[in-house]
LUMMARTI-245612 format. One record per residue: residue in one letter; x, y, z of N, C-alpha, C, O, CB in turn. Coordinates in nm, 2 decimals, decimal comma. Glycine has a CB too. Layout:
PT martor   n.c1   n.c2   n.c3  ca.c1  ca.c2  ca.c3   c.c1   c.c2   c.c3   o.c1   o.c2   o.c3  cb.c1  cb.c2  cb.c3
PT      A      X      Y      Z      X      Y      Z      X      Y      Z      X      Y      Z      X      Y      Z
...
***
This chain:
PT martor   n.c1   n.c2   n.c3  ca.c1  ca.c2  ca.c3   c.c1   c.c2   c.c3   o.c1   o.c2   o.c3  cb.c1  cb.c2  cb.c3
PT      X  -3,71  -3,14  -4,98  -3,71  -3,05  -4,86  -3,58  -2,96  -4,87  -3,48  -3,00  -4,91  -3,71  -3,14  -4,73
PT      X  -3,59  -2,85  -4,83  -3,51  -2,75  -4,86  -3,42  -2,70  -4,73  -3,47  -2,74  -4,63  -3,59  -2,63  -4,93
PT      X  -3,35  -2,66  -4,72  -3,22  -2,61  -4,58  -3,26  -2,45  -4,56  -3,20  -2,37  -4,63  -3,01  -2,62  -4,65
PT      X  -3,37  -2,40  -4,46  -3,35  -2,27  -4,45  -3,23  -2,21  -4,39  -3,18  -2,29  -4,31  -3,45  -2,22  -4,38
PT      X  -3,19  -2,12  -4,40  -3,10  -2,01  -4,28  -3,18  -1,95  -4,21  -3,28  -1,89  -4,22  -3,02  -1,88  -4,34
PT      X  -3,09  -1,98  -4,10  -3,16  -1,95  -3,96  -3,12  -1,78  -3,97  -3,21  -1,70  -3,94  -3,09  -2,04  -3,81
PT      X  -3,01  -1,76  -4,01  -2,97  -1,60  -4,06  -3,11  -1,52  -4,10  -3,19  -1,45  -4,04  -2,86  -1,60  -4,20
PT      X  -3,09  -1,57  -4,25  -3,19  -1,46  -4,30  -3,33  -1,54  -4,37  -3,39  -1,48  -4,45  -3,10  -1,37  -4,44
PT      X  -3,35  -1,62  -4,33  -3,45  -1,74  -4,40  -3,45  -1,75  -4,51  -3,57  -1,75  -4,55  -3,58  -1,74  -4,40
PT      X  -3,36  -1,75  -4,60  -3,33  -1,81  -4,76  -3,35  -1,95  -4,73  -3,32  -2,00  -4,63  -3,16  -1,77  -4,84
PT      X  -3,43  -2,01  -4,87  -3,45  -2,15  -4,89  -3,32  -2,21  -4,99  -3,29  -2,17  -5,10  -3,60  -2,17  -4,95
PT      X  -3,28  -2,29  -4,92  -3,12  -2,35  -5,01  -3,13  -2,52  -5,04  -3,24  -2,58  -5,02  -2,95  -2,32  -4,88
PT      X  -3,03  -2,59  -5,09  -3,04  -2,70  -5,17  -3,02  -2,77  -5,01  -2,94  -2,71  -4,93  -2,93  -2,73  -5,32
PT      X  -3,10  -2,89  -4,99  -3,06  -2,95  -4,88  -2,93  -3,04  -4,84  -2,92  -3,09  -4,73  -3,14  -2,99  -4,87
PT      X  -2,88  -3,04  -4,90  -2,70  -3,05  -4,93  -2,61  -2,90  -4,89  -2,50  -2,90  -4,83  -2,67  -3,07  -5,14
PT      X  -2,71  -2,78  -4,93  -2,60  -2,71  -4,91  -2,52  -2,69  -4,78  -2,56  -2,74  -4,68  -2,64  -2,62  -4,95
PT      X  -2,41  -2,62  -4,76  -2,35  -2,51  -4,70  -2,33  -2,41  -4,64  -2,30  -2,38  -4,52  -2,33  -2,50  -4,72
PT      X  -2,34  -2,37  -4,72  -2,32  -2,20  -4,67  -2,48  -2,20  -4,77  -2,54  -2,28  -4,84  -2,11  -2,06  -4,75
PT      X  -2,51  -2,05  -4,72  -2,66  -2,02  -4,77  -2,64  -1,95  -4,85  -2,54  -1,87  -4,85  -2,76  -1,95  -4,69
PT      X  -2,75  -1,96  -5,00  -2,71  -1,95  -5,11  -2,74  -1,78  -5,11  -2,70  -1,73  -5,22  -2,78  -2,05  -5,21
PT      X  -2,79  -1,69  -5,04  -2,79  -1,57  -5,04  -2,67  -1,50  -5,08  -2,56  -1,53  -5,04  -2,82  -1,55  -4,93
PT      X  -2,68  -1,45  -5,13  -2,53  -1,34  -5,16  -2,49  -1,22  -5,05  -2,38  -1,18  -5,02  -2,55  -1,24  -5,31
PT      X  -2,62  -1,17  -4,99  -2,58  -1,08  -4,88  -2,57  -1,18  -4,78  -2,54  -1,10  -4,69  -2,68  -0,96  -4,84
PT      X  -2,57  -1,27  -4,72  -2,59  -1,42  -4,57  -2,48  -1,43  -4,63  -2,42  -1,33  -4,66  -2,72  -1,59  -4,53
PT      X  -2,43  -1,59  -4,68  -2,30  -1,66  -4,70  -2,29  -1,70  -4,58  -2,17  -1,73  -4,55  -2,19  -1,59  -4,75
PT      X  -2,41  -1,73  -4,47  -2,38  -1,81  -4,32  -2,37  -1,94  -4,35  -2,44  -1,99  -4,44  -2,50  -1,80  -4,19
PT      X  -2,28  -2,01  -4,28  -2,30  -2,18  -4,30  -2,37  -2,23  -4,22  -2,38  -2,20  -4,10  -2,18  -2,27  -4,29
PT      X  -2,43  -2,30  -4,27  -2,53  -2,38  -4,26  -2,51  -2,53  -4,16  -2,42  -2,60  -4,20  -2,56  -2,40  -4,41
PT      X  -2,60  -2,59  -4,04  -2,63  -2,68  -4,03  -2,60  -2,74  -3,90  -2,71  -2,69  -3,87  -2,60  -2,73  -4,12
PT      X  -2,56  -2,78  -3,80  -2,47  -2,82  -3,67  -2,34  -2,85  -3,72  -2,32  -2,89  -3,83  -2,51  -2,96  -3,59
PT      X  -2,24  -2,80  -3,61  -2,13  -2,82  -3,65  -2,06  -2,87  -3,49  -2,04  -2,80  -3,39  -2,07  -2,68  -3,73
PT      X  -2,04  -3,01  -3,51  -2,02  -3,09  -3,33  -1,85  -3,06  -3,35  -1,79  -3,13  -3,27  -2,08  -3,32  -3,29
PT      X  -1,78  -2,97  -3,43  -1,67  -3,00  -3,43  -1,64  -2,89  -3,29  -1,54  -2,91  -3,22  -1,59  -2,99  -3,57
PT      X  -1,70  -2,81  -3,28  -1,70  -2,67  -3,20  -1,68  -2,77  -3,06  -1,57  -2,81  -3,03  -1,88  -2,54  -3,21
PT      X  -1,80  -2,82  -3,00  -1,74  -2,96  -2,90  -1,65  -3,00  -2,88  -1,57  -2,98  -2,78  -1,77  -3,07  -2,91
PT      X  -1,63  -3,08  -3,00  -1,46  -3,19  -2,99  -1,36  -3,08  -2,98  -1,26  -3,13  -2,92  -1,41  -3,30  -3,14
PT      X  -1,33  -2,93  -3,02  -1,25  -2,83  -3,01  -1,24  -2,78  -2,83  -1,13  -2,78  -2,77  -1,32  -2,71  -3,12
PT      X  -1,32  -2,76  -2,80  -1,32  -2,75  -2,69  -1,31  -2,82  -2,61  -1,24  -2,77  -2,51  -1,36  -2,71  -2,67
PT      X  -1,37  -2,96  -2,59  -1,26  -3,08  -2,54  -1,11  -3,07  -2,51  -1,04  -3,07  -2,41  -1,26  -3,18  -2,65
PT      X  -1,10  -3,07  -2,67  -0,92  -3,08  -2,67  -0,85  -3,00  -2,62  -0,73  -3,02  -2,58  -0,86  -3,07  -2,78
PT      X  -0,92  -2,88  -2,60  -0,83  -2,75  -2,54  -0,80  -2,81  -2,40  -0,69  -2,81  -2,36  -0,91  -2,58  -2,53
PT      X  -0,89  -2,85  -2,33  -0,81  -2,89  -2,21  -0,67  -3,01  -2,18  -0,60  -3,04  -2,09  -0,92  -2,93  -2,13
PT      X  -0,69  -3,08  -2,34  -0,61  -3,14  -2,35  -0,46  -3,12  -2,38  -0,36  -3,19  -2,39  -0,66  -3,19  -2,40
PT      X  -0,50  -2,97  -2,41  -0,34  -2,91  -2,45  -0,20  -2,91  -2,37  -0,20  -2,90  -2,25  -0,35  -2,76  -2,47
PT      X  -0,09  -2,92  -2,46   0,04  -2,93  -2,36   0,10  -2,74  -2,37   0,10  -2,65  -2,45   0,18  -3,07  -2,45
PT      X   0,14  -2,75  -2,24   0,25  -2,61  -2,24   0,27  -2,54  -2,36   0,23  -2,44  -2,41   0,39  -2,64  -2,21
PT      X   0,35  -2,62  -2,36   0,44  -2,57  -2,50   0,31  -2,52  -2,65   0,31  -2,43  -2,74   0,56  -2,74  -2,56
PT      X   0,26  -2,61  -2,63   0,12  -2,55  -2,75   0,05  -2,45  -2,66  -0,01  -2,37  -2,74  -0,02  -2,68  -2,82
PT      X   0,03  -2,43  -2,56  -0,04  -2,31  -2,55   0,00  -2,20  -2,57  -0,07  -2,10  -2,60  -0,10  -2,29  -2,47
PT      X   0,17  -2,20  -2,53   0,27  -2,07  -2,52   0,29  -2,03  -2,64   0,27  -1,91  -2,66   0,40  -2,09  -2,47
PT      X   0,32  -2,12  -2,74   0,34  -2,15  -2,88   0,24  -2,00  -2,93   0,27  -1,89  -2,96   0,26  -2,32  -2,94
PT      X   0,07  -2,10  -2,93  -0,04  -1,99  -2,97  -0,02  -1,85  -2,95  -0,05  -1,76  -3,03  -0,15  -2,02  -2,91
PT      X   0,03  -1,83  -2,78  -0,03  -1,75  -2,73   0,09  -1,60  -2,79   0,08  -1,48  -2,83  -0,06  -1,81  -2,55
PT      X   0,22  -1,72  -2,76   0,33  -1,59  -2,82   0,29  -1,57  -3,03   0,33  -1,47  -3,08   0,56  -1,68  -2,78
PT      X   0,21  -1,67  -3,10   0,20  -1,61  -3,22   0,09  -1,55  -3,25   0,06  -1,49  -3,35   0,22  -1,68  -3,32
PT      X   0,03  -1,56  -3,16  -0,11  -1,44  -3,14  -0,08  -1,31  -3,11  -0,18  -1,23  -3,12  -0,21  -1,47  -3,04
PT      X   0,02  -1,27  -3,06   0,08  -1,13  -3,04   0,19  -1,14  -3,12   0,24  -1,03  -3,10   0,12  -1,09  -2,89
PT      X   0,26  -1,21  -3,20   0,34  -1,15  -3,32   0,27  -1,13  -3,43   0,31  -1,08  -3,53   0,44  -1,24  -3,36
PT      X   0,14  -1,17  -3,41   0,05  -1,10  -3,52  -0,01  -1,03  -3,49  -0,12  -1,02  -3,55  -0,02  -1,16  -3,59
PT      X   0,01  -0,92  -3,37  -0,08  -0,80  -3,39   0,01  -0,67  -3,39   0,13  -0,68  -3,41  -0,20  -0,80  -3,28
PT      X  -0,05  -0,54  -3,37   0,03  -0,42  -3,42   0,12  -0,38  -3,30   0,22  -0,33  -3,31  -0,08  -0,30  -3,47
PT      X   0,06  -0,42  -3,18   0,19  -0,40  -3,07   0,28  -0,48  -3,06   0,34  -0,48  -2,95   0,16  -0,40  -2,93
PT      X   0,35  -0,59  -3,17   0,45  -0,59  -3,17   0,54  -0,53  -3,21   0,65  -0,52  -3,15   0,46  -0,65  -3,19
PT      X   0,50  -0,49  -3,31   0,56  -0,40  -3,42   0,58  -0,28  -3,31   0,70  -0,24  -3,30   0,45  -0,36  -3,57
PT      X   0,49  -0,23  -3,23   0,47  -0,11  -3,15   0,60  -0,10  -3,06   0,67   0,00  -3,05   0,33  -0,11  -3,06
PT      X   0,61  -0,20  -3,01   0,70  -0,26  -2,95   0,85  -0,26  -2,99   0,95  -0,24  -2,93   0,66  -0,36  -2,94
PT      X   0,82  -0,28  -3,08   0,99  -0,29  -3,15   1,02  -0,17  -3,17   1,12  -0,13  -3,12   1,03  -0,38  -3,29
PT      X   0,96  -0,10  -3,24   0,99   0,04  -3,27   1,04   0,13  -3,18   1,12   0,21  -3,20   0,91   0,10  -3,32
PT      X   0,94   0,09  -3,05   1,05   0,15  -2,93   1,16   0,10  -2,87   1,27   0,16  -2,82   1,00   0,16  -2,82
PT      X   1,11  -0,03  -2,88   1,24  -0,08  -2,84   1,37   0,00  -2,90   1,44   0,08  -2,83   1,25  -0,22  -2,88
PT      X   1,39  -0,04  -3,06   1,53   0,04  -3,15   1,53   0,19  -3,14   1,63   0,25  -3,14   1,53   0,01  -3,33
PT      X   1,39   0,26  -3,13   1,44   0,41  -3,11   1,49   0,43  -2,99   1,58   0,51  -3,00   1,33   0,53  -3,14
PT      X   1,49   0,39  -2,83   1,56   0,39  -2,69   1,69   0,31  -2,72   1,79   0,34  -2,65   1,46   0,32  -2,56
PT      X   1,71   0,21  -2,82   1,84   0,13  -2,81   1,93   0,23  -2,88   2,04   0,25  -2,83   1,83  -0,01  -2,87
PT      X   1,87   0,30  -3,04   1,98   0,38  -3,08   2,04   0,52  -3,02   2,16   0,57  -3,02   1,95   0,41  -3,20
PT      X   1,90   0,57  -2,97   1,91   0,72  -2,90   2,04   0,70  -2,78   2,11   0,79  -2,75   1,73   0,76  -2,82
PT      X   2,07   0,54  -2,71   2,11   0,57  -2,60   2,28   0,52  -2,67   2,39   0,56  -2,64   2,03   0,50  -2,46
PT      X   2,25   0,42  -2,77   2,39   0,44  -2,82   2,46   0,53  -2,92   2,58   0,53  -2,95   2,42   0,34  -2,86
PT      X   2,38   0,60  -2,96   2,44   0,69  -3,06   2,51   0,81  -2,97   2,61   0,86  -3,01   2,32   0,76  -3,16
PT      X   2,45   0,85  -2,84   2,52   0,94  -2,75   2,40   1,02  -2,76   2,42   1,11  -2,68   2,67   1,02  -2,80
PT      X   2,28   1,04  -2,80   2,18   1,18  -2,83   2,14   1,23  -2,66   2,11   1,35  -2,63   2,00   1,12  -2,94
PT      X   2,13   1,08  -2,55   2,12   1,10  -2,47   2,16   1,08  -2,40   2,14   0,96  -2,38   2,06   1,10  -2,45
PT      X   2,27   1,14  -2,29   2,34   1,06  -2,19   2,30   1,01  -2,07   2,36   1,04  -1,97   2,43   1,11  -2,17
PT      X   2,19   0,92  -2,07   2,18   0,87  -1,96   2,31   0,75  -1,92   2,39   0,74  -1,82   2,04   0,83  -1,96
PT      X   2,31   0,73  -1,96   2,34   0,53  -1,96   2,50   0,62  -2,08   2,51   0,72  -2,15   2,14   0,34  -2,10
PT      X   2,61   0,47  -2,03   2,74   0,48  -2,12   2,66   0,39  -2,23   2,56   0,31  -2,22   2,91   0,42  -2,04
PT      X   2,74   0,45  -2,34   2,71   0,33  -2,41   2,76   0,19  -2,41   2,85   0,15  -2,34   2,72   0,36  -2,52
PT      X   2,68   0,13  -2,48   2,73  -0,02  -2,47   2,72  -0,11  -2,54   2,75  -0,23  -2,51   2,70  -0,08  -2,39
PT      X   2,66  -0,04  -2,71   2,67  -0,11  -2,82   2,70  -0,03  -2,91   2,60  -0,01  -2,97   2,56  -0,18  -2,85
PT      X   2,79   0,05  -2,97   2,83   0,13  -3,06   2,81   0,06  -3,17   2,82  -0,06  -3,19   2,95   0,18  -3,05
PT      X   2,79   0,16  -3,25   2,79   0,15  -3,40   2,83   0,08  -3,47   2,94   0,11  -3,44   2,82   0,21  -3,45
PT      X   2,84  -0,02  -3,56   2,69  -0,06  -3,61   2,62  -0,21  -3,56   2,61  -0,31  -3,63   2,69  -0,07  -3,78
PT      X   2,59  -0,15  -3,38   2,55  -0,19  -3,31   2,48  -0,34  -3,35   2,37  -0,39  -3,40   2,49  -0,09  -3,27
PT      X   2,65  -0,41  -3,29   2,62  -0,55  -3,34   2,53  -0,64  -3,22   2,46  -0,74  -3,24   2,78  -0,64  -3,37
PT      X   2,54  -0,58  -3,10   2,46  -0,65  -3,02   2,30  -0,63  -3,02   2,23  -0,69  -2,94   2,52  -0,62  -2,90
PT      X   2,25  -0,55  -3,09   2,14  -0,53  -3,12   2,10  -0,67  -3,24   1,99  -0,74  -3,23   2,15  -0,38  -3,17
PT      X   2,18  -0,68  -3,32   2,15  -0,77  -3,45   2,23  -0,91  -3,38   2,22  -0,99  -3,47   2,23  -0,69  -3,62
PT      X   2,27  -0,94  -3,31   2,28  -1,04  -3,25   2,11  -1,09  -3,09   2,05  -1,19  -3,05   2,45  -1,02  -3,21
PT      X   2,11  -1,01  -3,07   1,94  -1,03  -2,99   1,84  -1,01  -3,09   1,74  -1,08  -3,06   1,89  -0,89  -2,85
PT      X   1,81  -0,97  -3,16   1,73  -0,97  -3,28   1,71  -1,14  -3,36   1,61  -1,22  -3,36   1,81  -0,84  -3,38
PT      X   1,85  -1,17  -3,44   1,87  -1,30  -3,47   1,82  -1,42  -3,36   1,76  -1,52  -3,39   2,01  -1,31  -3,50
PT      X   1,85  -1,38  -3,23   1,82  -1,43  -3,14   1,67  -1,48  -3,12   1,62  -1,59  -3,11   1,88  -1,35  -3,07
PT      X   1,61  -1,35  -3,12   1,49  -1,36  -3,08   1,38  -1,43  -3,25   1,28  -1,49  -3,26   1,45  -1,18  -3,01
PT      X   1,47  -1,38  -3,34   1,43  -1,44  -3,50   1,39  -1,57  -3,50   1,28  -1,61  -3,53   1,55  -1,44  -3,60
PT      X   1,50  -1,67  -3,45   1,51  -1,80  -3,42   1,39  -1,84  -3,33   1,30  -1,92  -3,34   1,66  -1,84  -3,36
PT      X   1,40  -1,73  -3,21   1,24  -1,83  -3,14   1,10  -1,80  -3,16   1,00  -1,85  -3,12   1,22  -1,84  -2,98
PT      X   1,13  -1,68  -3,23   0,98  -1,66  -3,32   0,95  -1,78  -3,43   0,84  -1,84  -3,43   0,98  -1,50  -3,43
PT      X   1,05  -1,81  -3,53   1,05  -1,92  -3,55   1,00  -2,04  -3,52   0,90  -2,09  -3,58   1,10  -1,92  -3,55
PT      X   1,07  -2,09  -3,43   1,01  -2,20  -3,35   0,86  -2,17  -3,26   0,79  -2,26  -3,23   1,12  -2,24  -3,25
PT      X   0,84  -2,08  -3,24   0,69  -2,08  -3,17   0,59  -2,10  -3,34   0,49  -2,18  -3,36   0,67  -1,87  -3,07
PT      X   0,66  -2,01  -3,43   0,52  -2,00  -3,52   0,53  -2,14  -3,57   0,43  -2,21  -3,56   0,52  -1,87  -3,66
PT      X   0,65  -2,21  -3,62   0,65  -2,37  -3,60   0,56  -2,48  -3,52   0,50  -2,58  -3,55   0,76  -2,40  -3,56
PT      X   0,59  -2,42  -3,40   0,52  -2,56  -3,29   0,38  -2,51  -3,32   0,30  -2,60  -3,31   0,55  -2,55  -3,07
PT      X   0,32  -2,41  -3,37   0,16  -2,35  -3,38   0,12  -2,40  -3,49   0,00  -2,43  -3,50   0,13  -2,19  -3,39
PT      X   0,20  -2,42  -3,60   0,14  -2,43  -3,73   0,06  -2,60  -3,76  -0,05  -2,61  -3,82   0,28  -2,39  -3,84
PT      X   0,12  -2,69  -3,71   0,03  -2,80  -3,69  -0,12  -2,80  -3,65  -0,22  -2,84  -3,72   0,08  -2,86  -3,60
PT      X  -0,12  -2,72  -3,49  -0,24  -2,71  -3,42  -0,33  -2,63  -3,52  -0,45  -2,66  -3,54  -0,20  -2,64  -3,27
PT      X  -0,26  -2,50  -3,60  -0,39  -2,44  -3,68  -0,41  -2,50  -3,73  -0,53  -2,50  -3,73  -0,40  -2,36  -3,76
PT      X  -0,36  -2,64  -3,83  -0,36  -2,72  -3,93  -0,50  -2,78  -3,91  -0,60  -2,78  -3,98  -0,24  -2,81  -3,93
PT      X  -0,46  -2,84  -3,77  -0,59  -2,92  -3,69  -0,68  -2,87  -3,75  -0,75  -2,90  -3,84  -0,62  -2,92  -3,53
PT      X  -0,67  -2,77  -3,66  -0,82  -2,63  -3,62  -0,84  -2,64  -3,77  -0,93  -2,72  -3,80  -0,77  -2,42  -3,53
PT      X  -0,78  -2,59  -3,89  -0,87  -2,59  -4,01  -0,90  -2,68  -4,03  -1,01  -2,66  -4,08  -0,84  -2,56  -4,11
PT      X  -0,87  -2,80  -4,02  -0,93  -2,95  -4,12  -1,08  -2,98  -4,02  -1,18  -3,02  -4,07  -0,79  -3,12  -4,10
PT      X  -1,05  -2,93  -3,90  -1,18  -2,97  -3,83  -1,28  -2,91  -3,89  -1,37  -2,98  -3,95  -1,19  -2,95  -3,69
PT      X  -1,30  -2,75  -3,90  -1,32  -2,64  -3,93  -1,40  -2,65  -4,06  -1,52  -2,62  -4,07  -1,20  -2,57  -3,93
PT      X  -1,32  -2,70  -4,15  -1,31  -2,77  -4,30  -1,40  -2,87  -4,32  -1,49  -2,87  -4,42  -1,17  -2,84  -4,34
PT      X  -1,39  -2,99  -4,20  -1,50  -3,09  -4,24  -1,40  -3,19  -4,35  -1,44  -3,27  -4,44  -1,65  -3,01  -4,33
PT      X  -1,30  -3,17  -4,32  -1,22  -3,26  -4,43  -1,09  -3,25  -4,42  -1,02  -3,15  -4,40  -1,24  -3,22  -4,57
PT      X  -1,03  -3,41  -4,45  -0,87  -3,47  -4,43  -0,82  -3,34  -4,52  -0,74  -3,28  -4,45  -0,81  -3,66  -4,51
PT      X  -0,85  -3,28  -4,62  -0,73  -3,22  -4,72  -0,72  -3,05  -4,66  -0,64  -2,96  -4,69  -0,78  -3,23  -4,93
PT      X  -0,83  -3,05  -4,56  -0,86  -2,91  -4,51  -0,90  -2,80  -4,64  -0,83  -2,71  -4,67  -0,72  -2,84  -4,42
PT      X  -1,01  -2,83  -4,71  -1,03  -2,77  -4,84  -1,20  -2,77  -4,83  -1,22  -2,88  -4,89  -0,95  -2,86  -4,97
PT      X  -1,30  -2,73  -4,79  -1,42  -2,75  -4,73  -1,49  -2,80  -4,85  -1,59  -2,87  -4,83  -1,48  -2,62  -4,65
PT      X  -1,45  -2,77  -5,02  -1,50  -2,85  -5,13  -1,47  -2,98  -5,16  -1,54  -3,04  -5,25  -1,48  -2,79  -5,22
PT      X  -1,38  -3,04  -5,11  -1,29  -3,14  -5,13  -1,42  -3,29  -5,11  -1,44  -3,40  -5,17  -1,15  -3,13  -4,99
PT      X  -1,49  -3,22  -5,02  -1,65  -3,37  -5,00  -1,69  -3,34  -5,16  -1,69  -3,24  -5,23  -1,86  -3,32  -4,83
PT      X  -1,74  -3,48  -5,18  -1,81  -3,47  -5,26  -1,97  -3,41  -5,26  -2,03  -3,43  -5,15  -1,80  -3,57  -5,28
PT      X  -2,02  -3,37  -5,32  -2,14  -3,30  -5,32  -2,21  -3,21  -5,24  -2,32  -3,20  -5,22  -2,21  -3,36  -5,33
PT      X  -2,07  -3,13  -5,20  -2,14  -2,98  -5,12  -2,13  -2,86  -5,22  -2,05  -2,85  -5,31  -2,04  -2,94  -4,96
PT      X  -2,21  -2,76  -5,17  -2,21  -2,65  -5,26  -2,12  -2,61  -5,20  -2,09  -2,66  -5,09  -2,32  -2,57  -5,27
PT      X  -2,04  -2,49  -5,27  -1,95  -2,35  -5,27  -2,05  -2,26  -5,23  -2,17  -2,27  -5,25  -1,87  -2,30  -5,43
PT      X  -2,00  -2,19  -5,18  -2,04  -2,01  -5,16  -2,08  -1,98  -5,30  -2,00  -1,99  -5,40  -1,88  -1,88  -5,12
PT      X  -2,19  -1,94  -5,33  -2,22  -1,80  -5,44  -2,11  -1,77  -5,49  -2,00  -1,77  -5,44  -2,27  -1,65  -5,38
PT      X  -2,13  -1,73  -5,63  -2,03  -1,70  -5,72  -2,01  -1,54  -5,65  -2,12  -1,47  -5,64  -2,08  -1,72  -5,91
PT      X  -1,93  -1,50  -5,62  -1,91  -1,28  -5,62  -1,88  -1,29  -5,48  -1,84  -1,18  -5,42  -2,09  -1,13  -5,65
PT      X  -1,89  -1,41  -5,40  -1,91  -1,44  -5,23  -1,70  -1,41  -5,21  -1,60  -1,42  -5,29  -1,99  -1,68  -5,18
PT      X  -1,69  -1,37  -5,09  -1,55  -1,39  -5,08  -1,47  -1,54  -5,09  -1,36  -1,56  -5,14  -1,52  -1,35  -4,94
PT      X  -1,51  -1,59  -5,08  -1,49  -1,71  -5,10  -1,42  -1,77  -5,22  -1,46  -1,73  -5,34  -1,61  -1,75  -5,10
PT      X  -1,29  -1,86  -5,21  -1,22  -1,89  -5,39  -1,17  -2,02  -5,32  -1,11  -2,03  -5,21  -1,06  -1,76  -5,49
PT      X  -1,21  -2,13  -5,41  -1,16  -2,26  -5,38  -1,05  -2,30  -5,51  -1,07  -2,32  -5,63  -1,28  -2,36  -5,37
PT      X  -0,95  -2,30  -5,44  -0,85  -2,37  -5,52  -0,87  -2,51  -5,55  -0,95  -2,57  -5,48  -0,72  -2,36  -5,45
PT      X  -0,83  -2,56  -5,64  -0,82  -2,71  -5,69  -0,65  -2,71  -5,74  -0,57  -2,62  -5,76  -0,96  -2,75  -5,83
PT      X  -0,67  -2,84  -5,74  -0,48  -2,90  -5,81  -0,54  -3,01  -5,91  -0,62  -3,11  -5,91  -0,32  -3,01  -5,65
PT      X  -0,45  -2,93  -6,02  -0,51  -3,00  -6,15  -0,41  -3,17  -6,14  -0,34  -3,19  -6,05  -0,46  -2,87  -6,34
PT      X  -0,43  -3,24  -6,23  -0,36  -3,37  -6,26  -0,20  -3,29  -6,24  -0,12  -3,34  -6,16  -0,41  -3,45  -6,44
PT      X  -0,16  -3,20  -6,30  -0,02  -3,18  -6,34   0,04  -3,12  -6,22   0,15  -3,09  -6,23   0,01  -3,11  -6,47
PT      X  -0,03  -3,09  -6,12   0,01  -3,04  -6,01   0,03  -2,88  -5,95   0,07  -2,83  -5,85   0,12  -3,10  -6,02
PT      X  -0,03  -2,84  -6,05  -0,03  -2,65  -6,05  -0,17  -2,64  -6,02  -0,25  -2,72  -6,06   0,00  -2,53  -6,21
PT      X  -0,18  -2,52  -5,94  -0,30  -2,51  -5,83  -0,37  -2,35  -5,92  -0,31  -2,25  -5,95  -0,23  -2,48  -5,61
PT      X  -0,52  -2,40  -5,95  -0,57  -2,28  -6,00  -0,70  -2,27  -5,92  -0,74  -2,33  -5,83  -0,60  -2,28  -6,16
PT      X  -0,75  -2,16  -5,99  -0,83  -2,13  -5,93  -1,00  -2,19  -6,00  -1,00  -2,23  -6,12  -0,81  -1,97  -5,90
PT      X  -1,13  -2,19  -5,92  -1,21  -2,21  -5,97  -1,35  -2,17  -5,92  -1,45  -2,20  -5,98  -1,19  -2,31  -5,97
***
């Protein structure tokens, strides 16, 4: 008996995965982890949601947006270009690179307290302790040309590809 995709109705190995289609590559089958994920979210503490929520906006482009204004209004007003404001950090405006370091350190620690919880989220995700979705025995891979590249670690400890 064979595994259709509900995607595109390709007939696949009933073991498989992901659907052996090369244009699909949908995965295949119930996934109750989506449940237990959402469960847990209500189970979340503070600090992990703040965590998430501040490295979900250090990874997008208005941070960057952000900063850039920030240093062009910080230099413009200490260089003298505009006199609104006296200055108050002259050249080579150490109080700038001391709030910066500042703020370095708790970007840090936020992307820290997060990096566990993704950890979670992938292994669930994964279907597997090593968070590596090939790591079960006898599931198919994606199509060879698919985005898809599963690393392995040989005996000697160097990680190639396969």
């Amino acid at each position: 008996m064979s595994c259709v995709c509900p995607a595109c109705g390709f007939s696949n190995a009933p073991d498989a995965v992901f659907c052996a289609n090369p244009d699909c590559c949908k995965a295949l089958g119930e996934f109750p982890f989506v449940l237990e994920e959402m469960r847990a979210a209500g189970r979340e503490r503070w600090h992990e949601t703040l965590a998430e929520r501040v490295a979900g906006f250090i990874g997008r482009p208005h941070f960057f947006a952000v900063h850039l204004v920030w240093f062009t209004v910080w230099v413009t007003l200490n260089t003298g270009l505009v006199a609104v404001v006296r200055r108050f950090d002259d050249y080579p405006f150490g109080l700038l690179g001391i709030l910066l370091s500042a703020e370095a350190i708790f970007i840090t620690g936020f992307l820290l307290l997060n990096m566990p919880r993704r950890l979670r989220r992938g292994n669930r995700l994964s279907g597997s302790p090593e968070g590596c979705p090939l790591a079960k025995g006898g599931v198919h891979a994606p199509p060879a040309g698919s985005a898809c590249v599963a690393v392995k670690l040989r005996s000697n400890g160097v990680a190639s590809r396969r």
